[in-house]
N, C-alpha and C positions, 0 to 999 in steps of 0.2 A: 504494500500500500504506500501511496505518497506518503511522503515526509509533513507535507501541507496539510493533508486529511487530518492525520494524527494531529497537528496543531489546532487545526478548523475544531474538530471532537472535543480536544482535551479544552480549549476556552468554552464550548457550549456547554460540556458540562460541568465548566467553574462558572459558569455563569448560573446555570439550572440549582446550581447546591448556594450559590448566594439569593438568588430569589429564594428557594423553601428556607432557608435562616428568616430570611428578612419577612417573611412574609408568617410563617409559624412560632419563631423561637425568635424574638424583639421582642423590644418596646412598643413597636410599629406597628406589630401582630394583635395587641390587647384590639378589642373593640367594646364598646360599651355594654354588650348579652354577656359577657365574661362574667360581669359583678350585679346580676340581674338578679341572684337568689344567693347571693352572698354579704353578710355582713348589715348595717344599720342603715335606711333607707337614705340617702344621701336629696335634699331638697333646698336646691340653691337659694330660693324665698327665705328657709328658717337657717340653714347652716351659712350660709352669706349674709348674715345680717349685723345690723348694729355696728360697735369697735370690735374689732380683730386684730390682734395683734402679730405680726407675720417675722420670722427668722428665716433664713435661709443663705445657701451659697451657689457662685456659679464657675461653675466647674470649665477650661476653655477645652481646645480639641485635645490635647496631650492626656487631659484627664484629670491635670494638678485642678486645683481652688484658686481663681483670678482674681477671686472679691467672695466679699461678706456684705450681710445686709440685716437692717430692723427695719421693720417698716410696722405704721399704724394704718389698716384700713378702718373707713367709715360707709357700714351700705344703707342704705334705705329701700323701704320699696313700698310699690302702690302697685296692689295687686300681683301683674305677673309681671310689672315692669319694675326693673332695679336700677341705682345708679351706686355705684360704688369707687368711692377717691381715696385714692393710696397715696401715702409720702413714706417715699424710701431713703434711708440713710445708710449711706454702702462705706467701708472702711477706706476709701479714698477721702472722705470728707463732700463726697457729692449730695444731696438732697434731690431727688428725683421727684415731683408732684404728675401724678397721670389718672384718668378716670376710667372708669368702663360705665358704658350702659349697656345692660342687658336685659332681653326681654324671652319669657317661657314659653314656649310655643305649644300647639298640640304634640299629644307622643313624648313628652318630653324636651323636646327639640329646644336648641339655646340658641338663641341670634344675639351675637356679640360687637358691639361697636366703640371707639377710642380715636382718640383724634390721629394718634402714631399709627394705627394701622391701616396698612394696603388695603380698601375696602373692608367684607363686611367677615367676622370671623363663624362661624356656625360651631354647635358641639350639640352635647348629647348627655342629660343626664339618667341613667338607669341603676337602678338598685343603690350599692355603695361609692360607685362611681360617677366621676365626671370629665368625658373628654370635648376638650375645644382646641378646632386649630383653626390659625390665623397667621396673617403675614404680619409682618411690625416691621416697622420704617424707627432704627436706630438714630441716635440724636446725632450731629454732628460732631459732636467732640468723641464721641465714641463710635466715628468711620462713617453712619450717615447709611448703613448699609440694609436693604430690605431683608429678612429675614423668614421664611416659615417654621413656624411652633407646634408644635403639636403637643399641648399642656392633657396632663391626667391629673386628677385629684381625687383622691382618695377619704372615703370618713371613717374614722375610724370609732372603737363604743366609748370611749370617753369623750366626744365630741370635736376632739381633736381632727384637723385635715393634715392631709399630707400631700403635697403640690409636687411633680416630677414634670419637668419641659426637656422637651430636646427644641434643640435652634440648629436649623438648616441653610446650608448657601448650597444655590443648585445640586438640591438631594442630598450633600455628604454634611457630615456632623459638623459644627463646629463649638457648640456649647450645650450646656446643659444646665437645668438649674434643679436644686431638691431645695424645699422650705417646707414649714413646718406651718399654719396658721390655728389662731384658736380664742374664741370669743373671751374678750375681757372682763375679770369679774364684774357684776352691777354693783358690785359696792365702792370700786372703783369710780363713778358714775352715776351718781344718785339723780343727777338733775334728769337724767334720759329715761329712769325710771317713772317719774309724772308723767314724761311727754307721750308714756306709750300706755 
């Protein structure tokens, strides 16, 4: 047999064994039915609400930790429709303010909107889970560059979330983030307790 066959072959089937990876055994692979009969009902209305308080790290393509972050969220919502404003403080000394509106759809279905991002993001939430992906248009001082996310979040039974992003340039990795968020005590916040 050619020499070329045997090469032609042997790339289709590294290519064949990187699609079933990527497609089976990832991050990429989860889809929302995964966590449909597992774990504490996840409902971005009541687990998205109020102060949140958020930690986390973003990991770059090597794998090392680039940065750290607090961040306080604040959500609201009227009915199925949310608005929730973050301010992040990352171990550069940056402060980041950004909002999401998001609104519940039927099925579950999540329509995701932000000034940063490339149009509009969609996700999905089902049982313990929640996945949304979206493109985000990075700030200028940090390259300016569009990005696609594909965020999961996680509830877990102490109420606690657990947030894992990958961030993509033309399909290959280049960051990743895991945080941790989790509603502030109310006694932290007694004035929000009248208003509700």
């Amino acid at each position: 047999m050619d020499p070329i066959v045997y090469i032609l072959l042997g790339l289709a089937l590294a290519l064949g064994a990187l699609w079933v990876i990527k497609r089976f055994w990832s991050f990429s692979a989860q889809t929302p039915s995964d966590y449909a009969e597992k774990g504490p009902v996840f409902d971005i209305r009541e687990q998205l609400k109020g102060p949140i308080l958020c930690e986390g790290v973003i990991y770059g393509p090597t794998g090392r930790v680039t940065s750290r972050f607090v961040a306080d969220f604040d959500a609201r919502w009227d009915g199925d429709t949310g608005v929730m404003s973050e301010e992040f403080r990352y171990d550069s000394g940056t402060v980041q303010n950004r909002e999401w509106r998001l609104t519940l759809e039927d099925g579950g279905k999540i329509r995701a909107e932000a000034d940063d991002l490339v149009g509009t993001g969609s996700g999905q939430q089902q049982g313990s889970g929640v996945k949304l992906n979206y493109t985000i248009r990075l700030t200028e001082d940090a390259g300016g560059h569009a990005l696609d996310v594909t965020d999961w979040m996680y509830l877990m039974d102490n109420g606690a979330i657990i947030n894992r992003s990958q961030f993509k340039k033309f399909g290959l990795p280049v960051a990743e983030l895991v945080a941790t968020m989790r509603r502030k005590p109310k006694e932290a916040f007694p004035h929000l307790e009248a208003a509700e």
